[in-house]
C-alpha positions as CSV (number, residue, x, y, z in Angstrom):
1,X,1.5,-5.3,11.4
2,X,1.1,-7.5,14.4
3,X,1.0,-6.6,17.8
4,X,2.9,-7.4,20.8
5,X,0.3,-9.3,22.2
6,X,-0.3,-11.3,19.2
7,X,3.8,-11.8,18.8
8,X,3.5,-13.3,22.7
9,X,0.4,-15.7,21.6
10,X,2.5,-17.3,18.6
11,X,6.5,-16.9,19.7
12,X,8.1,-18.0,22.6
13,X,10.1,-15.9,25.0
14,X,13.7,-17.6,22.9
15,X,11.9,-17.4,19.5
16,X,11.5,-13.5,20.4
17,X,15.0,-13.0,21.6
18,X,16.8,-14.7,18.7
19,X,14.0,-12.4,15.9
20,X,15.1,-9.3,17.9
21,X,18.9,-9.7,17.9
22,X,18.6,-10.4,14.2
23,X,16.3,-7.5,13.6
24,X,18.7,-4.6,15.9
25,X,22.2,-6.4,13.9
26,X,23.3,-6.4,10.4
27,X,24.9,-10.2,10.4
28,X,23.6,-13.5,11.8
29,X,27.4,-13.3,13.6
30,X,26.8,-10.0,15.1
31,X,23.4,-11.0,16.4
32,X,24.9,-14.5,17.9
33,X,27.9,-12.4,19.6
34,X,25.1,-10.2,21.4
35,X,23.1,-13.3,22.0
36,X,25.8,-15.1,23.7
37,X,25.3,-18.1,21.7
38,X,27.7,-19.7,18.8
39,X,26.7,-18.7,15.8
40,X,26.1,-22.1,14.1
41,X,23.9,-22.2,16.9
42,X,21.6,-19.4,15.5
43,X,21.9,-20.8,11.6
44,X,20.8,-24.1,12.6
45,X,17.8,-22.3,15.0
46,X,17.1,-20.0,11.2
47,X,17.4,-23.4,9.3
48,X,14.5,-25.1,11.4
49,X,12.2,-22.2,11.5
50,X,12.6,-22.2,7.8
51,X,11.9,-25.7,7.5
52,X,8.8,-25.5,10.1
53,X,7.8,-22.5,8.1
54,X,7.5,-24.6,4.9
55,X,5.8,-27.3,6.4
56,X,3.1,-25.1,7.8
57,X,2.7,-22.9,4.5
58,X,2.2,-26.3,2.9
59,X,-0.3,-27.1,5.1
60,X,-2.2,-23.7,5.1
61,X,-2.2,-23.8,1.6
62,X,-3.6,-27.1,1.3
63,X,-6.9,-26.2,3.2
64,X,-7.4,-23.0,1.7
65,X,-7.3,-24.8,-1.8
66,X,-10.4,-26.4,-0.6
67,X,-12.0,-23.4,-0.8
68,X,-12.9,-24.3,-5.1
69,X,-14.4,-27.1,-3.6
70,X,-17.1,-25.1,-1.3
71,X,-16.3,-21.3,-1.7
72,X,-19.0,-20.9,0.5
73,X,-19.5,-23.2,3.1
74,X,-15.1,-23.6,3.9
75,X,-15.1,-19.7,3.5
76,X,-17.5,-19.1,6.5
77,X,-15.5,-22.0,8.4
78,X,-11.9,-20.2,8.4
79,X,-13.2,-16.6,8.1
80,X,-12.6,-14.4,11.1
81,X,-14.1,-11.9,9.6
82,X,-17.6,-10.2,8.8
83,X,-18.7,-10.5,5.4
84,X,-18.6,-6.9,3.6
85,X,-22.0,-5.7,2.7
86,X,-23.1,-5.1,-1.0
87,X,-23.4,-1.8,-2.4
88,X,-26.8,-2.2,-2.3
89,X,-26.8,-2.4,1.2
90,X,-25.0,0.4,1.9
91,X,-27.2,2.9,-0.3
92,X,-30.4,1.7,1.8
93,X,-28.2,2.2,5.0
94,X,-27.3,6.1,3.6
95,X,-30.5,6.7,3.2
96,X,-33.2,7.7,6.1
């Protein structure tokens, strides 16, 4: 799940709005009405996040297929996170 925080680093203060309306109403309509906004006006906004969506997918997917061309060296580049240790390493870190 991501956090507010995060939401505030990645959406803008419109982007927010327009993802809440739709989340709190059961129609794009409804959501436009309590937006204040036509609701063409809300499709089209849903049609280009759907077309910057696929844009950046295809780009995120392109440099992760990388990846078979260096697992190792393209892993450690885009990895946030700490490699898990071995099992071995965890039985000598259990033991004292």
């Amino acid at each position: 799940m991501v956090s507010k925080q995060s939401e505030s680093v990645f959406l803008s203060k419109l982007e927010r709005k327009y993802f809440d309306a739709l989340a709190n109403h059961s129609t794009i309509r409804d959501a436009a009405n309590a937006l204040g906004i036509s609701p063409q006006t809300l499709y089209n906004w849903l049609y280009n996040l759907k077309k910057r969506y696929k844009k950046k997918r295809g780009w995120i997917n392109a440099v992760l297929n990388q990846k078979r061309r260096n697992p190792e060296l393209i892993g450690k580049v885009l990895s946030e996170k700490k490699p898990m240790k071995g099992i071995e390493e965890i039985e000598e870190d259990e033991e004292f």
